[in-house]
C-alpha positions as CSV (number, residue, x, y, z in Angstrom):
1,X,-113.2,-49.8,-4.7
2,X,-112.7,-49.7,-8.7
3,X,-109.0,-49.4,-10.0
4,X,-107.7,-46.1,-10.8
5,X,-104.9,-45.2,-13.1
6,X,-104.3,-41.5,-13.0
7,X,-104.8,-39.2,-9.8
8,X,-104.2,-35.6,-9.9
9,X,-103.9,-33.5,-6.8
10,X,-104.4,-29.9,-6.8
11,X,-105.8,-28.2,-3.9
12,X,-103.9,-24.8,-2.4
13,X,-104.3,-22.2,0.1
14,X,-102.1,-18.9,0.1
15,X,-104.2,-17.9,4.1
16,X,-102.5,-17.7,6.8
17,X,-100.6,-14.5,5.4
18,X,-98.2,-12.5,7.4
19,X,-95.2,-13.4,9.5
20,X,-94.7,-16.6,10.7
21,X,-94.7,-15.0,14.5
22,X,-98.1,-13.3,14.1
23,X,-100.2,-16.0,12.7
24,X,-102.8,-18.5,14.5
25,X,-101.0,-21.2,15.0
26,X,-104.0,-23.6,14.5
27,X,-104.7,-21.9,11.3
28,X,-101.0,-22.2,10.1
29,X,-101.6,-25.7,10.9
30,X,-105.2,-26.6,8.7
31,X,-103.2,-24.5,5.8
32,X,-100.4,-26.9,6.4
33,X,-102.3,-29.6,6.2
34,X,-104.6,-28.8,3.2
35,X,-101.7,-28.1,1.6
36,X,-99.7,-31.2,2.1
37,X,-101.2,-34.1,4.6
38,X,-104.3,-33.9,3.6
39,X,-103.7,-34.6,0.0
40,X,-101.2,-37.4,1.0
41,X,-103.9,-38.6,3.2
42,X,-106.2,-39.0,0.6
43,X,-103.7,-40.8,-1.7
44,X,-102.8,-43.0,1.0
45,X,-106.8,-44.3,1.1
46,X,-106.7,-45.1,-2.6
47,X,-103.0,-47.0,-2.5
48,X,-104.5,-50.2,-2.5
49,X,-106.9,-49.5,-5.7
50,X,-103.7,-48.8,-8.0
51,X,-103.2,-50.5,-11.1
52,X,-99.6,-51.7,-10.5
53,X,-96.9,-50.2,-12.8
54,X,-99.9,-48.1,-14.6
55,X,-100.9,-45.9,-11.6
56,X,-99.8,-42.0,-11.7
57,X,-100.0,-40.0,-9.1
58,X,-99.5,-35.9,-9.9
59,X,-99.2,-33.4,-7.5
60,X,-98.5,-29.7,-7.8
61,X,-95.9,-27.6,-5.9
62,X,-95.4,-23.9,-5.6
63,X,-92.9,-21.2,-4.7
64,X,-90.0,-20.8,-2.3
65,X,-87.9,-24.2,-3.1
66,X,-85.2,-22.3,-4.1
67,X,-85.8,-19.4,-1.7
68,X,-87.5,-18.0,1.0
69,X,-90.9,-16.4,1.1
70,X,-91.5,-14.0,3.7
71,X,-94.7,-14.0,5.3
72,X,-96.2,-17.8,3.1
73,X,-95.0,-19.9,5.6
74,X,-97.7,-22.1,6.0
75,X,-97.9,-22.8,2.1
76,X,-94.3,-22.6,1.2
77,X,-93.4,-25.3,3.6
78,X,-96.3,-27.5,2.6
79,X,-95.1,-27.3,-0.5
80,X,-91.4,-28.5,0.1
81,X,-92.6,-31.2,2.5
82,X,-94.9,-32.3,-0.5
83,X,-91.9,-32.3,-3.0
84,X,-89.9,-34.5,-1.0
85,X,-93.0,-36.7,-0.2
86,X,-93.1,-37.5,-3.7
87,X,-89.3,-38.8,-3.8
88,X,-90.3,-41.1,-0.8
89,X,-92.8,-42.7,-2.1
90,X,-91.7,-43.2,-5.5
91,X,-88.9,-44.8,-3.3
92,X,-91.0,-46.9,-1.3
93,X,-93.6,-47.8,-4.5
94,X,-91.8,-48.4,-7.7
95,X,-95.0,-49.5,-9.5
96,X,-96.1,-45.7,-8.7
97,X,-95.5,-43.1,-10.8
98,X,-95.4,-40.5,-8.1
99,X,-94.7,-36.8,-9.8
100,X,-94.9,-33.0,-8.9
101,X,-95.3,-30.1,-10.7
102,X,-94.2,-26.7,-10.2
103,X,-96.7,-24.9,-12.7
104,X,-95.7,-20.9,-12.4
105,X,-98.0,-18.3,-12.1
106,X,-101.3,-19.8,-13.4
107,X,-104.7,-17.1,-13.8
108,X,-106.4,-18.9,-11.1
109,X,-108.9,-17.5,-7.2
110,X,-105.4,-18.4,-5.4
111,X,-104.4,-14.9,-6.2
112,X,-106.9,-13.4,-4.5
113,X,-105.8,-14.0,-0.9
114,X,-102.6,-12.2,-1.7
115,X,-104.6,-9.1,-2.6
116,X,-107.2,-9.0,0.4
117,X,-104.0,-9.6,2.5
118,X,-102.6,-6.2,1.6
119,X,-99.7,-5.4,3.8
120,X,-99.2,-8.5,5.2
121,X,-98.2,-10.2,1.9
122,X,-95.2,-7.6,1.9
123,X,-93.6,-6.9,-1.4
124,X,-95.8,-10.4,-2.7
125,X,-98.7,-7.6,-3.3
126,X,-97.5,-5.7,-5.5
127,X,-96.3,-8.3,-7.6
128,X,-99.4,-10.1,-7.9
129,X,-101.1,-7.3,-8.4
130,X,-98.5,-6.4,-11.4
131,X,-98.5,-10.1,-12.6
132,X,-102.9,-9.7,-12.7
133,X,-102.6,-6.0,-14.2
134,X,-100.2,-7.3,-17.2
135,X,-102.0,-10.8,-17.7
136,X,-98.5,-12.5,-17.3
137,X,-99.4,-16.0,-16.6
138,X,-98.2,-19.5,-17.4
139,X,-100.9,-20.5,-20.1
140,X,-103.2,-23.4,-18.6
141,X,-102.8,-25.4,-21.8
142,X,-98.7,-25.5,-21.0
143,X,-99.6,-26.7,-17.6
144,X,-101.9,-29.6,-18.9
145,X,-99.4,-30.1,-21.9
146,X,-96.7,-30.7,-19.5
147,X,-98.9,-32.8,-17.4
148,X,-99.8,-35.4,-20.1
149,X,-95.7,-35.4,-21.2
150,X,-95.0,-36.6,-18.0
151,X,-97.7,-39.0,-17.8
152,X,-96.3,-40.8,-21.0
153,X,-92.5,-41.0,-19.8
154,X,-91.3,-44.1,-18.6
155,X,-91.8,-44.7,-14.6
156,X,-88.5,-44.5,-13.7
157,X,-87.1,-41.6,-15.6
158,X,-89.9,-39.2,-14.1
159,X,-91.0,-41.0,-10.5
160,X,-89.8,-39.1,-7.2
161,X,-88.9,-35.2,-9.6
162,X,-90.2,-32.0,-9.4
163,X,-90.7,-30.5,-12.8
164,X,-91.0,-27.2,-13.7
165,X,-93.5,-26.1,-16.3
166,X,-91.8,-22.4,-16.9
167,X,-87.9,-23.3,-16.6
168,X,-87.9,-27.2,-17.2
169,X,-87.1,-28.8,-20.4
170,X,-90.0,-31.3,-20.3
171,X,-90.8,-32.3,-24.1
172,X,-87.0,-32.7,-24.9
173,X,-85.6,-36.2,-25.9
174,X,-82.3,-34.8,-24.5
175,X,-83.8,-34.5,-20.7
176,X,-85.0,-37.8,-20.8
177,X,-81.0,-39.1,-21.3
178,X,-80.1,-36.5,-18.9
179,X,-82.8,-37.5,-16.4
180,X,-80.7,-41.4,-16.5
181,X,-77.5,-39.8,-16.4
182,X,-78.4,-38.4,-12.7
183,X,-80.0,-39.8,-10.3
184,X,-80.3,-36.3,-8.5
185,X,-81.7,-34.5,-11.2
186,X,-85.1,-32.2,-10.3
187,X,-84.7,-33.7,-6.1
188,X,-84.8,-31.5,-3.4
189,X,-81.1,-31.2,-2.8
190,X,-77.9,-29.7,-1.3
191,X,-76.1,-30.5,-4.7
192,X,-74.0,-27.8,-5.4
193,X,-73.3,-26.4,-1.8
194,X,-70.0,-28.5,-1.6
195,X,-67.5,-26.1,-2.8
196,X,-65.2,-25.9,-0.1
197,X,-62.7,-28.3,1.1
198,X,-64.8,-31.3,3.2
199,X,-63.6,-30.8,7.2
200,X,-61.5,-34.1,8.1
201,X,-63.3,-37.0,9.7
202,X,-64.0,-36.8,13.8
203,X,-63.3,-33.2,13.9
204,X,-66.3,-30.8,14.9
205,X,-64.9,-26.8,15.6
């Protein structure tokens, strides 16, 4: 098997739409895993064909870490499993440059499924269909720019994040100091969610 250096992962399916209760199981579960094992499959066959310290891994995430999504289930989870697969195995593999991207709305077929889905994308309709109507996308050249920044960064500054290509700062000098400052920066995380007094040691209520 020849040596690879750079390995980008993008496949996605929106289908099964609807709520969660409603769906075929079995086909929640193949949009599960074409979402998310299979592409970690297919990275763990071509582990031992990585140029140590050089090899990249990118992956792309998608909606609902910050929130739910009614009736994307299947994808949205996918998704967050795949996010936090990345922070394991930059972990487990720091000669991997293991990164995901969160690249917006991007012009791309994926968009489709919510259309012919109608009423059981709920209010997700109507805003694709306002997002297609009004051509507001994030530009495909930002997505690749952002892509090749990351790529260029040094291992251990990016390894294990999620970026965003919309909200992120990627370009910045200043992120990459803030990116060494903390440890927890772009990780799936409770950070923040600690507000209230801590309840004392031993006692459950």
């Amino acid at each position: 098997m020849p040596a690879w250096d750079a390995l980008v992962l993008a496949p996605g399916r929106l289908e099964p739409i609807g709520p969660f209760a409603d769906l075929d199981f079995a086909e929640w579960e193949r949009s599960f895993a074409l979402n998310c094992t299979a592409q970690l499959r297919f990275l763990h066959g071509l582990l031992p064909a990585r140029r140590p310290s050089e090899a990249s891994a990118l992956l792309y995430a998608g909606g609902g870490t910050n929130g739910a999504v009614p009736n994307f289930s299947a994808y949205t989870l996918a998704k967050i499993a795949l996010i936090k697969a990345v922070e394991l195995l930059a972990a487990e593999m720091p000669d991997l440059r293991c990164v995901i991207v969160g690249p917006g709305w991007v012009d791309t077929p994926i968009h489709q499924e919510t259309l012919a889905a109608k009423d059981r994308a709920g209010e997700a309709y109507q805003r694709t269909q306002q997002k297609l109507n009004e051509g507001d996308f994030t530009p495909m050249d930002r997505v690749l720019d952002c892509c090749d920044w990351l790529l260029k960064q040094p291992l251990e500054l990016v390894s294990g994040r999620n970026f965003s290509v919309v909200w992120d700062r990627w370009g910045c000098p200043e992120l990459l100091e803030e990116l060494r400052r903390d440890p927890d920066l772009y990780m799936l995380r409770r950070s923040g969610n600690d507000r209230l007094p801590r309840a004392p040691q031993g006692v459950i209520s």
